[in-house]
C-alpha positions in Angstrom: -2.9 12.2 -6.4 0.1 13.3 -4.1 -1.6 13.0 -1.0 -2.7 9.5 -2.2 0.6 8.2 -2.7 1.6 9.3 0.8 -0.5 8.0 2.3 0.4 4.4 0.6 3.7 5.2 1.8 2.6 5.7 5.2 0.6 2.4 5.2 4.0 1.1 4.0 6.2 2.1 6.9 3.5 1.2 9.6 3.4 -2.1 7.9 7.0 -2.4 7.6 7.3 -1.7 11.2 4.6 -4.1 12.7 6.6 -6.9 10.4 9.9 -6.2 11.9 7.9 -6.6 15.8 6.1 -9.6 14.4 9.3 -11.5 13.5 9.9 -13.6 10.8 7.1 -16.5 11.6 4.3 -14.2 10.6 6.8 -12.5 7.5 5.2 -14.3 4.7 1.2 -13.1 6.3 2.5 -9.5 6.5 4.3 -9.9 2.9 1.2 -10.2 1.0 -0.4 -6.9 2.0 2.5 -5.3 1.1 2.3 -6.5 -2.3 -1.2 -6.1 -2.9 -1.9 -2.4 -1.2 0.5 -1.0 -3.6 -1.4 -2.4 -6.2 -4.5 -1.1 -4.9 -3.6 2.3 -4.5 -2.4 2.5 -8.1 -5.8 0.8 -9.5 -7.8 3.6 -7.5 -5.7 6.7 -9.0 -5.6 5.2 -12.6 -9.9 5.1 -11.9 -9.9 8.5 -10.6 -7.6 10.2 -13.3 -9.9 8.3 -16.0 -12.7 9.5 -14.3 -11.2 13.4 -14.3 -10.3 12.9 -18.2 -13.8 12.0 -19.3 
């Protein structure tokens, strides 16, 4: 789960990086994968702890 969650955080940064070389024309295009990865990540690890529980 750890390694998951650094690897979002990875993602993040790189994402967060390309945005900042991009400028602000392509912002709001950048913005919406770094709203939805997050979500993403946390759907896959709430399936794979189900998964473990059962």
């Amino acid at each position: 789960m750890r390694s998951v969650l650094i690897l979002g955080l990875i993602l993040l940064v790189i994402l967060m990086i390309i945005l900042v070389a991009a400028g602000a024309k392509q912002f709001l295009s950048l913005l919406i994968p770094l709203v939805v990865f997050p979500f993403l990540i946390a759907i896959g690890g709430r399936r794979k702890l189900a998964r473990r529980g059962k």
